[in-house]
MIVO-191528 format. One record per residue (C-alpha): residue number from 1; residue in one letter; y, x negated, z negated. Coordinates in nm, 3 decimals. Example, Ala and Ser with C-alpha at 12.3 -4.5 7.8 and 13.67 -1.06 7.14 Angstrom:
BEGIN
{1; a; {-0.450; -1.230; -0.780}}
{2; s; {-0.106; -1.367; -0.714}}
end
This chain:
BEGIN
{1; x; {-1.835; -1.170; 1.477}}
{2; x; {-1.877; -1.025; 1.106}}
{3; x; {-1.978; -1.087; 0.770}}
{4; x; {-2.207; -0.844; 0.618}}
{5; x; {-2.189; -0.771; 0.215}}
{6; x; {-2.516; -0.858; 0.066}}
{7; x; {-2.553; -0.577; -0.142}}
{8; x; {-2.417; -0.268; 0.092}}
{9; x; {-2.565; -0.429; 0.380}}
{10; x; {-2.490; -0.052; 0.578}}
{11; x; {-2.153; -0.035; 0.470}}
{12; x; {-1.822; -0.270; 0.367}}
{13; x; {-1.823; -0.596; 0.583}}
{14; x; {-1.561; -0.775; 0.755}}
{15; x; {-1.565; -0.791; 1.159}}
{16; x; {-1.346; -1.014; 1.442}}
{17; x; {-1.368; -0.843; 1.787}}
{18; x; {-1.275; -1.072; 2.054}}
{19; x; {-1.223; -1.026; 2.432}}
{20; x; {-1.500; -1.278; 2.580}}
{21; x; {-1.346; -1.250; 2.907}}
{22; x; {-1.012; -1.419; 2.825}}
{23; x; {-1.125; -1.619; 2.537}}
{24; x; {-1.325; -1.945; 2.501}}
{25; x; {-1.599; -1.778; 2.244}}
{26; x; {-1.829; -2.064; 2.316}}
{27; x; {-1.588; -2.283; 2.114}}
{28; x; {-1.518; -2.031; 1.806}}
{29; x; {-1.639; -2.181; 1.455}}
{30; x; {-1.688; -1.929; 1.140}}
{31; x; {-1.687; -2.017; 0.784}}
{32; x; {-1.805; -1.686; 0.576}}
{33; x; {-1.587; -1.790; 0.259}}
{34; x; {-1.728; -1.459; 0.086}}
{35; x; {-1.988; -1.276; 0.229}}
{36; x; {-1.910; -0.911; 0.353}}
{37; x; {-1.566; -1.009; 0.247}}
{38; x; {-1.367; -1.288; 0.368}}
{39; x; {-1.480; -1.461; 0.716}}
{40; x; {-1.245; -1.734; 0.860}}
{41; x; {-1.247; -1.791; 1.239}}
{42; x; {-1.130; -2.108; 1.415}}
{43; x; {-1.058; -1.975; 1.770}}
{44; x; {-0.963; -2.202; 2.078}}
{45; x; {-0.596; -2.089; 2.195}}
{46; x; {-0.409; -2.305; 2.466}}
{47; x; {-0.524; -2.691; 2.561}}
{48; x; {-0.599; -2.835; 2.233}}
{49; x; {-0.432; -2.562; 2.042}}
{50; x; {-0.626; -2.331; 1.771}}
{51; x; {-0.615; -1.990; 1.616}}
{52; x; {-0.737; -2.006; 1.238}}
{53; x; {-0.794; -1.603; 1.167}}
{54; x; {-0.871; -1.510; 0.807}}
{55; x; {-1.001; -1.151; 0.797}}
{56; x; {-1.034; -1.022; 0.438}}
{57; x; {-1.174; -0.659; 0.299}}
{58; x; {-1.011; -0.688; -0.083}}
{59; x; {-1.190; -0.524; -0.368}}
{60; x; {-1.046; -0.211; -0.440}}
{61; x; {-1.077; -0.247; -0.848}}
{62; x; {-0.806; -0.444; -1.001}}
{63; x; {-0.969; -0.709; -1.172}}
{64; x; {-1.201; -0.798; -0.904}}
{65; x; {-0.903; -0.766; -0.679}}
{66; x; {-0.756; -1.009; -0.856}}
{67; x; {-1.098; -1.253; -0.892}}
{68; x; {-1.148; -1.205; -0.516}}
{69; x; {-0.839; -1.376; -0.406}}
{70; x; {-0.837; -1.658; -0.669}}
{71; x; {-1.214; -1.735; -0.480}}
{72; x; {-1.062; -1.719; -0.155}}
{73; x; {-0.814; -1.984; -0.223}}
{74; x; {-1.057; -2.212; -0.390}}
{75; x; {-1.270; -2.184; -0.074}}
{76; x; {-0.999; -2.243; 0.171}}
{77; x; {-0.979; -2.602; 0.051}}
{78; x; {-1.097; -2.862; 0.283}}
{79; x; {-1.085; -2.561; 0.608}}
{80; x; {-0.854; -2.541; 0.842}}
{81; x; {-0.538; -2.352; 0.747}}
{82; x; {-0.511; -1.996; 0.833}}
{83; x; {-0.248; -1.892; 1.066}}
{84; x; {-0.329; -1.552; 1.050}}
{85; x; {-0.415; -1.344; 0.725}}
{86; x; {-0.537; -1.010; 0.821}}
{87; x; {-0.740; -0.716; 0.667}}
{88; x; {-0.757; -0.460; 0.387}}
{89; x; {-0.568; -0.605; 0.126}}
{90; x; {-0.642; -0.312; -0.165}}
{91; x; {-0.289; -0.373; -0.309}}
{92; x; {0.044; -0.399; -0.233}}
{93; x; {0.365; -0.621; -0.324}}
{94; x; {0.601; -0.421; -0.312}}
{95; x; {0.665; -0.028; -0.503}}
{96; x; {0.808; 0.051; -0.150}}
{97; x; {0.435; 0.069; -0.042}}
{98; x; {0.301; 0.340; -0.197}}
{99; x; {0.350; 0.727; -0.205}}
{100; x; {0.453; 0.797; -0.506}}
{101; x; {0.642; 0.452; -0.556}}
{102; x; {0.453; 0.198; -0.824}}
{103; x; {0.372; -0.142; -0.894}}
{104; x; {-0.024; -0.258; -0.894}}
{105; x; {-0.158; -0.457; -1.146}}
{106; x; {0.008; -0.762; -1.201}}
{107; x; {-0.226; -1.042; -1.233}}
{108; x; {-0.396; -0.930; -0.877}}
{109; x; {-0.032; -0.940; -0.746}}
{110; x; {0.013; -1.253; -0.870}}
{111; x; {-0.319; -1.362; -0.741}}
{112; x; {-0.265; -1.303; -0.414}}
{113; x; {0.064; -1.447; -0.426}}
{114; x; {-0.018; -1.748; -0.488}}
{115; x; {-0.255; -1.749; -0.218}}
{116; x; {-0.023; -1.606; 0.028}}
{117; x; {0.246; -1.906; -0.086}}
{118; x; {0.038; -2.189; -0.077}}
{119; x; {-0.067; -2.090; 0.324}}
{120; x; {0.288; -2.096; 0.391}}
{121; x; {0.245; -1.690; 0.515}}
{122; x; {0.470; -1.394; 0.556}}
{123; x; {0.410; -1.020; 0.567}}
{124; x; {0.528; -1.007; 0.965}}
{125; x; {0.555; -0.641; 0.952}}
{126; x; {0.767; -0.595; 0.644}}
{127; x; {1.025; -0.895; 0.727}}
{128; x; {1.109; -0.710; 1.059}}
{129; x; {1.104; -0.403; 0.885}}
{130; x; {1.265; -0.508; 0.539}}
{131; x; {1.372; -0.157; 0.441}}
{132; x; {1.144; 0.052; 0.617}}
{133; x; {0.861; 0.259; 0.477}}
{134; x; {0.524; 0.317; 0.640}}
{135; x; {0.235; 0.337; 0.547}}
{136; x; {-0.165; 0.242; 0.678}}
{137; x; {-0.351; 0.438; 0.455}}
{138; x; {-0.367; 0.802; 0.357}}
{139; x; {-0.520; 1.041; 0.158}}
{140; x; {-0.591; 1.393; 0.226}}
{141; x; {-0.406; 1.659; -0.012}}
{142; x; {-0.719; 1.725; -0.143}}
{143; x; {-0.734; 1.383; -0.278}}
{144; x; {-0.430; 1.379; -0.398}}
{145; x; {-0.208; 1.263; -0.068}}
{146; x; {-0.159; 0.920; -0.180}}
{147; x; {0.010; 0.700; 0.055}}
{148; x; {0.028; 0.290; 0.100}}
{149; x; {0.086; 0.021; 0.313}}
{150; x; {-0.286; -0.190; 0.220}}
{151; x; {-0.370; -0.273; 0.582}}
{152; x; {-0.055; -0.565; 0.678}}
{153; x; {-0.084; -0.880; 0.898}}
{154; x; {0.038; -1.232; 0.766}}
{155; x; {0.150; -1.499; 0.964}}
{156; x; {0.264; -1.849; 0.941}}
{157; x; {0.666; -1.864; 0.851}}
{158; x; {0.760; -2.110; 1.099}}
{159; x; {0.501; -1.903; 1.357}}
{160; x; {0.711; -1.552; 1.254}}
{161; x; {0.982; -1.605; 1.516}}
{162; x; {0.711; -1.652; 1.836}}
{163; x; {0.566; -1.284; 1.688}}
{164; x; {0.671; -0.942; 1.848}}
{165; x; {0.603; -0.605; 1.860}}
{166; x; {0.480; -0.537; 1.468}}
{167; x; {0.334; -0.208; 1.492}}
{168; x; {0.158; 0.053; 1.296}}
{169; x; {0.048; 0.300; 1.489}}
{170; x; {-0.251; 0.545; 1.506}}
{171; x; {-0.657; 0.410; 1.550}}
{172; x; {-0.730; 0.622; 1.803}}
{173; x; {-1.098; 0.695; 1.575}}
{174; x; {-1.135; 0.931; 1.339}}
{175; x; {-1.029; 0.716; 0.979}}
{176; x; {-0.801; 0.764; 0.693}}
{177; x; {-0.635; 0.390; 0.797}}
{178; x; {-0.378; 0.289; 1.049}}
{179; x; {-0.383; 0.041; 1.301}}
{180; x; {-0.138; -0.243; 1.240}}
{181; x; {-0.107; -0.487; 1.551}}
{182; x; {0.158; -0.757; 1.668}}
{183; x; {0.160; -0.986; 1.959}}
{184; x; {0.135; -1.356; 1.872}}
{185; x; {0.282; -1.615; 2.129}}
{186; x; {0.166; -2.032; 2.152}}
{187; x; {0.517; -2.190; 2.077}}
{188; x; {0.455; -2.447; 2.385}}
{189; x; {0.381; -2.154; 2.600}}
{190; x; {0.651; -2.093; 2.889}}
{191; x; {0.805; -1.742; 2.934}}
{192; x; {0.631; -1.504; 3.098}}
{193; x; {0.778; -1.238; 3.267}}
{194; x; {0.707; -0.870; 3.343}}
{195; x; {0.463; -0.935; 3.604}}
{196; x; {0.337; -0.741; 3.942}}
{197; x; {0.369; -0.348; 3.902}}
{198; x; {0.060; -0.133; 3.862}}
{199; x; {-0.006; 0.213; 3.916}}
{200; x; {-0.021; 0.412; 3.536}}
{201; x; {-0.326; 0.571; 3.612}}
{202; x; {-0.188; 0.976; 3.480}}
{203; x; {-0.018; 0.992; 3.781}}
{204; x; {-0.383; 1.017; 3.978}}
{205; x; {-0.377; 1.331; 3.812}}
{206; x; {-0.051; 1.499; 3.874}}
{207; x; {-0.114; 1.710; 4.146}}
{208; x; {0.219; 1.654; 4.316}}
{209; x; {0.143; 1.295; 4.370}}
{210; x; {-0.150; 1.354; 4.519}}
{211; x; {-0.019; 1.675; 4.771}}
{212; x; {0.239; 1.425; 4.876}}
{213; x; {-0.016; 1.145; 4.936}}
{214; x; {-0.225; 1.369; 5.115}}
{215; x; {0.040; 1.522; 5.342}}
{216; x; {0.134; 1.117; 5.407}}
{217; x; {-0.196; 1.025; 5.482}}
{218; x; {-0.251; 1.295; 5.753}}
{219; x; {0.045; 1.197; 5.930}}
{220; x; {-0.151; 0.828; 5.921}}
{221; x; {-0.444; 0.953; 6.097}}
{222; x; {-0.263; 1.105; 6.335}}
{223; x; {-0.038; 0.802; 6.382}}
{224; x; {-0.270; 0.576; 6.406}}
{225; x; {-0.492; 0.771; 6.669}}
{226; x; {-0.163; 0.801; 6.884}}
{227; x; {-0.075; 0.418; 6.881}}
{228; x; {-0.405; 0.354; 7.067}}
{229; x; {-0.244; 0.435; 7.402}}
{230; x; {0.099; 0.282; 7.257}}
{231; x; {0.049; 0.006; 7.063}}
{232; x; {0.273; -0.283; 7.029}}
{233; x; {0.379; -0.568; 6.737}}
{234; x; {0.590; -0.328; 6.536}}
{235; x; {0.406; -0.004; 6.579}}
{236; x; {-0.033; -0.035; 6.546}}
{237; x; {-0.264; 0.044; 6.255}}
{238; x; {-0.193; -0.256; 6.052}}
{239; x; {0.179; -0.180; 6.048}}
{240; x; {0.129; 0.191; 6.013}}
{241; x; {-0.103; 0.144; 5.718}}
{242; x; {0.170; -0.085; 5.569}}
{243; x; {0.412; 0.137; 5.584}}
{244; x; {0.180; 0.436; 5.441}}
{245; x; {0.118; 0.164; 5.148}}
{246; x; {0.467; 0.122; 5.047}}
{247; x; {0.554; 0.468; 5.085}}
{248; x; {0.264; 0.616; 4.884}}
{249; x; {0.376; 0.315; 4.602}}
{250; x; {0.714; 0.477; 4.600}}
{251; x; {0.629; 0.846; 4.564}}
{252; x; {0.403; 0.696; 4.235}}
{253; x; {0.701; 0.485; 4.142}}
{254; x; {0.931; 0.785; 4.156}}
{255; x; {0.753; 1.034; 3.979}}
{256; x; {0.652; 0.798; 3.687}}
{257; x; {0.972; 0.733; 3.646}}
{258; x; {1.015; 1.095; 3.569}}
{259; x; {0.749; 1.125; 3.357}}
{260; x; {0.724; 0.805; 3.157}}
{261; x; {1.088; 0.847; 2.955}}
{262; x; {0.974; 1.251; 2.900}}
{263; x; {0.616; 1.118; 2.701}}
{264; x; {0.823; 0.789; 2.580}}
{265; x; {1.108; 1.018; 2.456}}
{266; x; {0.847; 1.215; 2.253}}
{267; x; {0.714; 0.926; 2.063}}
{268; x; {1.015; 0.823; 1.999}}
{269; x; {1.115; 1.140; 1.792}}
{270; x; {0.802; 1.171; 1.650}}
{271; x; {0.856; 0.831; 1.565}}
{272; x; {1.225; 0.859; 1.449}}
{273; x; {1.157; 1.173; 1.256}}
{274; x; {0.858; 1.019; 1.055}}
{275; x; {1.067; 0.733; 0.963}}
{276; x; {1.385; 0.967; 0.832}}
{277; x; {1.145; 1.179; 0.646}}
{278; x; {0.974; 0.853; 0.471}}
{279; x; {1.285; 0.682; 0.364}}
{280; x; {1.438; 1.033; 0.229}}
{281; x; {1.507; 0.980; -0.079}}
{282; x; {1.611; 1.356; -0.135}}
{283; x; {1.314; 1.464; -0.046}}
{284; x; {1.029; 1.546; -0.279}}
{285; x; {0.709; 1.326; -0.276}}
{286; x; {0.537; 1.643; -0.186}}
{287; x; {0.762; 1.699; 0.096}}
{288; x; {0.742; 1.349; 0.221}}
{289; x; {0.359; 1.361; 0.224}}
end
């Protein structure tokens, strides 16, 4: 689902990617409050329960900025409330979100502000991370280096405490932005738990998984072919092949295990040591870039 800007038809735009096979798309309703900028969608969620999602691509001058969100609000009345405000925001709130520190223009601040009060919302990221600095969008040194946090996720107040796992973490594609995600629960939804354990599919590829597999699976075949002359309720194919199952489960169980924390432990002080290094204040800007 997108909104396309009128006059850079090949470029800007807002979009809303949705997973049609766990979502009721046939229900969704869009209101394009500004064209290639703002699109609001009314999602089904649980029973009678819907997702308002307000995806916004700011204006990156400050006066516009500031135009752009005043618009916004005056087109939200008489729609649904979002519960989600999401998107490329093209300022921040707070000097903590840019590299070197400063304040944007004030007017576009106070702008969105406004906005962001009247909706009843909450920067979900930065109230579980209140003194924290990251950042979603970077310039290369030969721009300058710049750093800020532009890209950020709002969310209801009363809605903050059914949120988890505010992240901001790589794309994956090749862009000068992060990816910031969180999980959003129903507040009437039971708990969940971990469910049924699947097989992380890296282990397919370590090769002494699949030796030991092997090795366990020839001792199958010859199993089974034995247990044709001796078969009985405990020992026959459907046992043996059981048994194979759980064993083969446990040798993938085990050596995950192993790996997992190794890769986990990694991220973790990648993670740890980007995090020092950003909220070093001893450090020069250059050396925090």
């Amino acid at each position: 689902m997108s909104s396309i800007d009128p006059s850079h038809p090949n470029a800007k735009g807002v979009a809303i990617v949705i997973n049609k096979h766990i979502t009721n798309t046939s229900g969704i309703k869009l209101v394009e409050l500004v064209p290639g900028r703002a699109l609001l969608a009314t999602i089904p969620w649980h029973r009678e329960e819907h997702l308002n999602v307000l995806n916004v691509y700011a204006p990156n001058e400050p006066a516009t900025n500031e135009t752009f969100w005043t618009e916004v609000l005056d087109k939200l009345q008489g729609q649904p409330r979002p519960d989600v405000l999401l998107g490329d925001f093209n300022m921040i709130e707070d000097a903590l979100d840019r590299l070197p520190p400063h304040m944007d223009a004030r007017p576009a601040m106070d702008a969105m502000c406004k906005l962001k009060s009247e909706m009843h919302l909450v920067d979900g990221w930065r109230a579980e991370n209140p003194d924290s600095t990251a950042f979603t969008f970077s310039q290369s040194r030969a721009q300058g280096g710049r750093q800020s946090r532009i890209d950020r996720i709002y969310i209801q107040q009363d809605a903050l405490i059914h949120t988890k796992d505010w992240k901001i973490d790589p794309s994956g594609i090749p862009t000068d932005h992060q990816l910031v995600s969180a999980r959003i629960s129903d507040r009437r939804m039971p708990y969940v738990g971990k469910g049924r354990w699947t097989l992380p599919i890296f282990i397919l590829n370590d090769k002494n998984v699949t030796t030991a597999i092997l090795s366990k699976g020839i001792d199958l075949q010859r199993e089974i072919e034995e247990s044709k002359n001796n078969r009985s309720d405990i020992r026959n194919p459907q046992t043996l092949f059981k048994a194979f199952k759980d064993e083969a489960i446990q040798i993938c169980r085990s050596e995950a295990k192993k790996a997992i924390p190794k890769i986990q432990q990694r991220m973790n002080t990648l993670k740890a040591n980007l995090k020092s290094t950003l909220a070093d204040s001893s450090l020069s800007e250059e050396e925090r870039r």
